[in-house]
C-alpha positions as CSV (number, residue, x, y, z in Angstrom):
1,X,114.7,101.5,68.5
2,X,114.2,99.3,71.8
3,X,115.6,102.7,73.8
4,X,113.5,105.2,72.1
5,X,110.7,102.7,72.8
6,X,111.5,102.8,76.4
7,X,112.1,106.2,77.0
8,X,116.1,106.2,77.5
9,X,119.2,106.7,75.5
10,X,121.1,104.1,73.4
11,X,124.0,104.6,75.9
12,X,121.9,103.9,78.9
13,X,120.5,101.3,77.6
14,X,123.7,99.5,76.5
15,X,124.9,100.5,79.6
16,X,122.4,98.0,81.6
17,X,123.1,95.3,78.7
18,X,126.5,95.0,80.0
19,X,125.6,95.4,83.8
20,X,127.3,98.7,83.9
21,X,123.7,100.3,85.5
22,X,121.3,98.7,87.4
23,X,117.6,97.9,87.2
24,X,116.4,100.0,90.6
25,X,113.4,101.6,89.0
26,X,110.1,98.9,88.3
27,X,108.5,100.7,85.8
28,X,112.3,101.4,83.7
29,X,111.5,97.3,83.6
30,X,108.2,97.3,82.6
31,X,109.0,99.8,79.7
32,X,111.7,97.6,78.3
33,X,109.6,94.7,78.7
34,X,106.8,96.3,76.6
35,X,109.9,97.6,74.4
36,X,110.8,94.3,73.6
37,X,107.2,93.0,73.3
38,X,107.7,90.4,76.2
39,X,106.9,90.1,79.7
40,X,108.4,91.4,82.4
41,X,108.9,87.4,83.6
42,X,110.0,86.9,80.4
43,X,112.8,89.7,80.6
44,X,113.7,89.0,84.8
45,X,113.7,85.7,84.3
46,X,111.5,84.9,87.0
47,X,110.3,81.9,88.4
48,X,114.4,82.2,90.0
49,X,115.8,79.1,91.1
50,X,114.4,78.7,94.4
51,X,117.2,80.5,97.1
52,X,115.6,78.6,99.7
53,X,113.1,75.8,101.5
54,X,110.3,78.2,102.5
55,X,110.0,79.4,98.4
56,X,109.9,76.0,97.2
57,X,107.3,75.3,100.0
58,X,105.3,78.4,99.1
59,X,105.4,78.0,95.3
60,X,103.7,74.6,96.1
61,X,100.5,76.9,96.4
62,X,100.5,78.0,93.5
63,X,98.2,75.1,91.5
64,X,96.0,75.2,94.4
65,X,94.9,78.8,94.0
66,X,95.1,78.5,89.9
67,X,92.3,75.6,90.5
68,X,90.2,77.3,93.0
69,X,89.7,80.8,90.6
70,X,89.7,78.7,87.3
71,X,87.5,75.4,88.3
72,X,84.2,77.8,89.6
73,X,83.3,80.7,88.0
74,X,82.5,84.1,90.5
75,X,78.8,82.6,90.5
76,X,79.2,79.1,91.1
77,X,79.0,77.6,93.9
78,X,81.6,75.3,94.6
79,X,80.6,71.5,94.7
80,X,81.5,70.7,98.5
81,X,80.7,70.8,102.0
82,X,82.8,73.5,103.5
83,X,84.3,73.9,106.9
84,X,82.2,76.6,109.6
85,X,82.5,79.5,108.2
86,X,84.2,81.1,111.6
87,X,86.8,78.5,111.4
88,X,87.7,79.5,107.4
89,X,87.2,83.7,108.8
90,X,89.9,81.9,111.5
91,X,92.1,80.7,109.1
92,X,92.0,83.7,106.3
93,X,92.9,85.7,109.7
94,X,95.8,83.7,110.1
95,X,96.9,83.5,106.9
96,X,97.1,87.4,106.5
97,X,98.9,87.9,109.9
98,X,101.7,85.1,108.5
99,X,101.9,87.6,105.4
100,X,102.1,90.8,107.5
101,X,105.0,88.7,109.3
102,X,106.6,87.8,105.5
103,X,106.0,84.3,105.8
104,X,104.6,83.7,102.9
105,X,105.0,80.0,102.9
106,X,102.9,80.0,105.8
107,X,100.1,82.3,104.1
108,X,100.0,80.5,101.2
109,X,99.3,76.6,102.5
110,X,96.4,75.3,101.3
111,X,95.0,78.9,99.9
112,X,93.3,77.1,97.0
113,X,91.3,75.4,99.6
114,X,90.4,78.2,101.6
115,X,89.2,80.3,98.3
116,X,87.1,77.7,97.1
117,X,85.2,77.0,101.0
118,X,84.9,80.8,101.2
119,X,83.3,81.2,97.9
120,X,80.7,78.6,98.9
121,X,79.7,80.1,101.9
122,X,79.8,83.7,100.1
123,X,77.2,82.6,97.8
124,X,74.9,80.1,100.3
125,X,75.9,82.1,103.4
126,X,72.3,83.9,105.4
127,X,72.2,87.0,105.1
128,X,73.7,88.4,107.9
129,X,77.1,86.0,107.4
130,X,77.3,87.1,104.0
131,X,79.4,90.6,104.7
132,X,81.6,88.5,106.8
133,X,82.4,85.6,104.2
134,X,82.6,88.5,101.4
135,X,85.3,90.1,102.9
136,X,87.3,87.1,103.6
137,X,86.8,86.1,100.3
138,X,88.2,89.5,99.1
139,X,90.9,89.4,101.3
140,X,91.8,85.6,100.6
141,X,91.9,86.8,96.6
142,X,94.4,89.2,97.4
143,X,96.7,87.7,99.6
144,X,96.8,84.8,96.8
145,X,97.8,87.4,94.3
146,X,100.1,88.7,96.7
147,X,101.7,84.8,97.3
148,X,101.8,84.1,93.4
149,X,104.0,87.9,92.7
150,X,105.8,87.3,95.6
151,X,107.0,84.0,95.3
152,X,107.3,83.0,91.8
153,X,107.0,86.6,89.9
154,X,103.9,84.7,88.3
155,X,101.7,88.5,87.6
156,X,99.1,86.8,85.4
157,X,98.1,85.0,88.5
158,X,98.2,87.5,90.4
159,X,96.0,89.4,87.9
160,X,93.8,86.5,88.2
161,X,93.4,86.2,91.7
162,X,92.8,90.5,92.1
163,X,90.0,90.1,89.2
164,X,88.4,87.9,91.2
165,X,88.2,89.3,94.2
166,X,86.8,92.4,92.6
167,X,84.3,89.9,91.2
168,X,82.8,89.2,94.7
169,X,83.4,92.3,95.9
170,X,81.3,94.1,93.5
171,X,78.3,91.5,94.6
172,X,78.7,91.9,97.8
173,X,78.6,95.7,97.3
174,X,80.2,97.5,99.6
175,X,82.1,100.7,98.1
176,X,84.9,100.2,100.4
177,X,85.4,96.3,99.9
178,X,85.1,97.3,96.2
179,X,87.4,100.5,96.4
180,X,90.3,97.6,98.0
181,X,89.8,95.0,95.5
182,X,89.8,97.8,92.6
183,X,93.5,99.3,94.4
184,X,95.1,96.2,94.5
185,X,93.8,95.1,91.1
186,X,95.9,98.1,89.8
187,X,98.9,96.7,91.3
188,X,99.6,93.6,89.3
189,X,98.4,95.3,86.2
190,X,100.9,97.9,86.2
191,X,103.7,95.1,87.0
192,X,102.1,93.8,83.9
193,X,102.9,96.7,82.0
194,X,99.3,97.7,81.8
195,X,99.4,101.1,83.0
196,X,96.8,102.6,80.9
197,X,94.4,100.3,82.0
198,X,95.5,100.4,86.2
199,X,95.3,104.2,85.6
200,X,91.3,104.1,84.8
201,X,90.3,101.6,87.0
202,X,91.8,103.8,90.1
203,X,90.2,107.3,88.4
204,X,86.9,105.1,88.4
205,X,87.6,104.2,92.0
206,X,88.9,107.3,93.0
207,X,85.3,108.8,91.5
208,X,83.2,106.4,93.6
209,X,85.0,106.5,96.6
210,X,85.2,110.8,96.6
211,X,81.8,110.7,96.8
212,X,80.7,108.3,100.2
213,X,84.0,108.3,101.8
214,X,83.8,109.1,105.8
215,X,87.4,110.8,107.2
216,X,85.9,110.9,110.1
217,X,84.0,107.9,112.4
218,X,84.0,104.6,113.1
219,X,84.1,103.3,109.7
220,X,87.3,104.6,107.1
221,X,87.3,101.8,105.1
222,X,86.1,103.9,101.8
223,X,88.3,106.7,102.9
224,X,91.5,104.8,103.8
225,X,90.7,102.8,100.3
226,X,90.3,106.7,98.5
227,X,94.0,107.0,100.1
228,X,95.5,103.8,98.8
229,X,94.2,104.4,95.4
230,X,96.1,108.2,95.3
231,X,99.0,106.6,96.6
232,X,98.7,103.9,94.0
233,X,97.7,106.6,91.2
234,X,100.8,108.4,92.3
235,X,102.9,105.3,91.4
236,X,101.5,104.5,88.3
237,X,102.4,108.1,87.2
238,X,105.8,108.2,88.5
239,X,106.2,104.7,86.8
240,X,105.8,106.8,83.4
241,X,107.8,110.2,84.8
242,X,105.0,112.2,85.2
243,X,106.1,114.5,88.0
244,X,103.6,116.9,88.6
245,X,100.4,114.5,88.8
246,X,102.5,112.1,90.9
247,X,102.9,114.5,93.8
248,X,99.5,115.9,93.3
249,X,98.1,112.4,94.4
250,X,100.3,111.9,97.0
251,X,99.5,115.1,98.1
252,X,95.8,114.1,98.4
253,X,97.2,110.9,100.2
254,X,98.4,112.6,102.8
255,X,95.1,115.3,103.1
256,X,93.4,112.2,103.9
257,X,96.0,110.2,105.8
258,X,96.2,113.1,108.6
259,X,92.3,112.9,108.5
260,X,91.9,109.6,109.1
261,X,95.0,108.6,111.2
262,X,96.7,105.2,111.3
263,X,94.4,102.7,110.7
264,X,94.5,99.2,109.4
265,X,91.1,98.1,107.7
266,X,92.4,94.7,105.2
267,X,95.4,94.4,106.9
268,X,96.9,97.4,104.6
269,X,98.3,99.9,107.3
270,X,97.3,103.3,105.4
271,X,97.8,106.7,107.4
272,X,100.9,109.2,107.7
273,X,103.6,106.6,108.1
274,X,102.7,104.2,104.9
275,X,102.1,107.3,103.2
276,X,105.7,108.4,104.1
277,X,106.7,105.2,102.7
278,X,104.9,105.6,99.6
279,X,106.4,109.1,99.0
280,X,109.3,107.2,99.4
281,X,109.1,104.4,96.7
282,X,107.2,107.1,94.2
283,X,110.6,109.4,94.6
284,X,112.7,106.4,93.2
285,X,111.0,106.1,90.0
286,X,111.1,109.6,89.3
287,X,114.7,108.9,89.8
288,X,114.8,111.5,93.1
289,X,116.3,108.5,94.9
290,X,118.2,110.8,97.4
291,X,116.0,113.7,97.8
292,X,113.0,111.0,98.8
293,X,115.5,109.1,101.6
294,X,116.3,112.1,103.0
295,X,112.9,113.3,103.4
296,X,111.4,110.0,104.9
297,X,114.6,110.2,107.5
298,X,114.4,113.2,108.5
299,X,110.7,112.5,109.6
300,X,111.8,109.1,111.7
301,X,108.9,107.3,110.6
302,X,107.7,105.0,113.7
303,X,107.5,101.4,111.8
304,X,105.5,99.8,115.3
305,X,102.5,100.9,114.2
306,X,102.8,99.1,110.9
307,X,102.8,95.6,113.0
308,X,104.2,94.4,109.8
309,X,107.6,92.6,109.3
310,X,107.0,93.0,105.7
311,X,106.5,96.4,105.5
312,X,109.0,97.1,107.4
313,X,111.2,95.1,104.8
314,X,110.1,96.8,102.2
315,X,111.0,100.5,103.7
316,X,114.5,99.0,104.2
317,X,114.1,97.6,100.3
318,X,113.9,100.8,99.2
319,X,116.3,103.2,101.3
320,X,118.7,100.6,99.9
321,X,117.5,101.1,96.3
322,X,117.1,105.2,97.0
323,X,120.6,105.3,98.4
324,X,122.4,102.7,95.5
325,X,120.3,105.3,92.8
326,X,122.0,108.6,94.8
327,X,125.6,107.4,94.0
328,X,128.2,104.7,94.8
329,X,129.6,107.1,98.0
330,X,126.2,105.1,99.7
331,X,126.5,101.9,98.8
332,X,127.7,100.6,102.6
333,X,124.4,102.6,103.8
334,X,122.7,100.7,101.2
335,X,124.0,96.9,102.0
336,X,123.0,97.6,105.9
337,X,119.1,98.5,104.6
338,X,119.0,95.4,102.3
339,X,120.5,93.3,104.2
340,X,117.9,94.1,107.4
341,X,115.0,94.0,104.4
342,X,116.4,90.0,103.8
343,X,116.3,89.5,107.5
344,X,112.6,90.7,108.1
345,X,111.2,88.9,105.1
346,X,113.4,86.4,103.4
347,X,111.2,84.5,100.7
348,X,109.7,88.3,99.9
349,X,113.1,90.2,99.2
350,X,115.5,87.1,97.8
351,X,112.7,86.5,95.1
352,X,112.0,90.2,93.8
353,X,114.1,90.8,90.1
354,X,115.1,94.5,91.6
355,X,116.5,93.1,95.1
356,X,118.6,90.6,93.1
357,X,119.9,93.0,90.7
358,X,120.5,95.7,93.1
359,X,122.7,92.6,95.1
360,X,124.5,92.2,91.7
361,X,124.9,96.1,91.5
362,X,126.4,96.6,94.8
363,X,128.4,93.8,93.9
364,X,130.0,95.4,91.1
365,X,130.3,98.7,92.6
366,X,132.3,97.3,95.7
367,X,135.9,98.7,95.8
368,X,137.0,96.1,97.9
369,X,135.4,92.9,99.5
370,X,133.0,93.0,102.2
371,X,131.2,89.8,104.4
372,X,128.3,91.8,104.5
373,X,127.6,92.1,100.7
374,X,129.3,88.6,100.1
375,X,126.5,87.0,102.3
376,X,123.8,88.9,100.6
377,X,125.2,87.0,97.8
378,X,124.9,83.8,98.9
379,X,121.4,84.1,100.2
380,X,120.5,85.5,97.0
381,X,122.0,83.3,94.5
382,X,123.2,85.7,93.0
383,X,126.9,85.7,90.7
384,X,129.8,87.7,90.3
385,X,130.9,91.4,88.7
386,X,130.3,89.8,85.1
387,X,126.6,88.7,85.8
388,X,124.3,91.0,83.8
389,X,121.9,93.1,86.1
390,X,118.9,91.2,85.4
391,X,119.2,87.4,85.3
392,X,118.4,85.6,82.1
C-alpha cells in the first residue's frame, strides 16, 4: 500500500528499507513521507545530531526568529526602540553575504532581533525609507527560513518565516518584492510535501509577474523573479514526474535568463548559469541523473559570477547525486563533487538528509576502502554498510 501510495514498486521500496537504494531524489522523500502520513522530519530524522560547532551555534537562532514572527503579528508594531535603520539595512547585508559564503552560523546570529527592529521601522519608517526597510524585511524573512531548513531540517519554520515575508511584501507592494517572497514561499512548501499548494501560488505569481515584467532595463527584479518561479515550477513538476511541463518551464527560464543576463537582485544569482544549474537538479528527479550532468558539463558553467560559496556547493551536491543515480562505475567522480560541496559549505551539506544518505550510499557501494569516502564519513556522522539510507 505505502509503495502504490508513493508511486514505486514493492521491490524498490523494500529495496531502500534495507539500504540497498538510496534516497537521491527530494520529492521520492516527500512522497513516502506523505505515504506514510508523517513528515518528512519525521521520516529523515532530522534535527541530526549536530556534526559540528558552527550547527550547534546556528541552531541557537532558531528561538530567536520563532519569537520575532510569532510575538508581533505582520501589522504590529513591535514594542521597542530599534537601532538606525541603515545600520539594520547594514547588518541584513551582512547577514546575506555570510549565507552566500555558507556560513550560516554567521547569518543566523541574532536574526530574531534583526526581524523584529526591521518590522518596526517597516511599519513607522517615512515614506521614502519604507521601500528600503520592506525589502530588508523580505530578505531577512527568507534568509531565516533558509537558516531554520538548513540547519535543523525544521520546514514548518521555514514555512513560517517565507509566509511572513510575503506578508510585508504584499504591503509594501512591489510585484517584484512580492514575486520573490511568493518563489521562495514555494520552496519550503514543497519540502513540506505541499505540492499542490506551491504549484498555485507560483501559476498565481507567474500570472502577475507575465504581465509588468521588464527583460530589458535597469530594473529586472519582476522578470528575474518570473524566472525563478519557472525554474521553481519546473521542480515542483519533476518532483511528481511530470516530464513534459517540467522542461516546458525551464524552457521559459532560460527565454528569459538570455534576456536578462546574469543578474543578482535578493542575492539569488538568476541568469544562464543558475538556470544551468537548475536544469541540472530538475534532471535528477526525473531520474535523468546522467543525461542532466553531462549536459551542464559540457557547457562549463562559469561558477565566479555566482559569488556564492554555497551555490557553488550545491552544483557539486548534485553532480555527486547525478553521477551516484547514473551507476556505481561513477561513484569515485561522485565522492570528489561531494566532498568539494562539504568543503565550500560545511554546516549546509553535513545537515541535508540526501547528502548523508548519499555518504551512506557511496559507502555501501565502495568495492574497496578509500580515505576520501572514509573522511566524508566522519565529518558527516554518518555509520557503516548496515546503516539504513535515511537515519531514523
Amino acid at each position: 500500500m505505502v509503495a502504490g501510495l508513493a508511486g514505486i514498486s514493492k521491490q524498490y521500496l523494500s529495496a531502500l528499507e534495507r539500504g540497498q537504494r538510496g534516497f537521491n531524489r527530494r520529492g521520492l522523500i516527500e512522497d513516502l513521507a506523505e505515504a506514510l502520513g508523517c513528515s518528512v522530519a519525521d521520516l529523515t530524522g532530522q534535527p541530526y545530531l549536530a556534526p559540528d560547532r558552527a550547527t550547534l551555534e546556528g541552531r541557537a537562532a532558531l528561538p530567536g526568529i520563532s519569537l520575532a514572527l510569532n510575538d508581533y503579528g505582520p501589522d504590529e508594531v513591535p514594542d521597542l526602540t530599534p537601532r538606525p535603520l541603515n545600520e539594520l539595512l547594514a547588518w541584513a547585508e551582512r547577514a546575506n553575504e555570510h549565507r552566500d559564503q555558507g556560513q550560516y552560523w554567521l547569518a543566523g546570529r541574532e536574526l530574531g532581533t534583526l526581524l523584529t527592529e526591521l518590522q518596526n521601522h517597516a511599519l513607522t519608517a517615512a515614506s521614502a525609507d519604507r521601500p528600503r526597510a520592506f525589502r530588508a524585511l523580505v530578505q531577512s524573512c527568507i534568509l531565516a527560513g533558509d537558516v531554520a531548513k538548513g540547519l535543523a531540517g525544521n520546514i514548518d519554520l521555514a514555512v513560517a518565516a517565507a509566509r511572513r515575508g510575503y506578508e510585508m511584501a504584499c504591503r509594501q507592494g512591489d510585484p517584484g518584492l512580492i514575486g520573490f517572497a511568493q518563489w521562495w514561499w514555494s520552496l519550503p512548501l514543497m519540502w513540506l510535501t505541499a505540492r499542490g499548494r506551491a504549484s498555485r501560488l507560483l501559476i498565481t505569481g507567474i500570472d502577475a509577474l507575465g504581465r509588468s515584467a521588464q527583460l530589458r532595463g535597469e530594473d529586472t527584479l519582476s522578470a528575474e523573479m518570473l524566472g525563478l518561479m519557472h525554474l521553481a515550477s519546473a521542480q515542483c513538476a519533476a518532483r511528481s514526474q511530470q516530464r513534459d511541463e517540467a522542461m516546458t518551464h525551464l524552457l521559459e527560464a532560460d527565454r528569459i535568463a538570455k534576456q536578462v543576463g546574469e543578474c543578482n537582485s535578493m542575492r539569488m544569482h538568476f541568469g544562464p548559469t543558475n538556470a544551468l544549474l537548475w536544469r541540472l537538479a530538475v534532471g535528477i528527479e526525473l531520474d535523468e541523473g546522467g543525461r542532466a550532468y553531462e549536459e551542464v558539463t559540457r557547457a562549463s558553467p562559469d561558477l565566479a559570477v555566482l559569488q556564492s560559496k554555497d551555490r557553488t556547493a550545491a552544483l557539486h551536491f548534485d553532480l555527486a547525486r547525478a553521477l551516484v543515480q547514473d551507476g556505481v562505475q561513477r561513484d569515485a567522480e561522485a565522492i570528489r563533487h561531494l566532498d568539494n560541496a562539504d568543503r565550500l559549505a560545511p554546516t549546509r551539506i553535513r545537515n541535508d538528509p540526501i547528502a548523508r544518505d548519499l555518504v551512506a550510499t557511496l559507502y555501501r557501494r565502495a568495492r574497496r576502502q578509500a580515505w576520501e569516502l572514509d573522511s566524508l564519513r566522519n565529518r558527516f556522522g554518518v555509520g557503516g554498510r548496515g546503516q539504513q539510507s535515511v537515519d531514523n
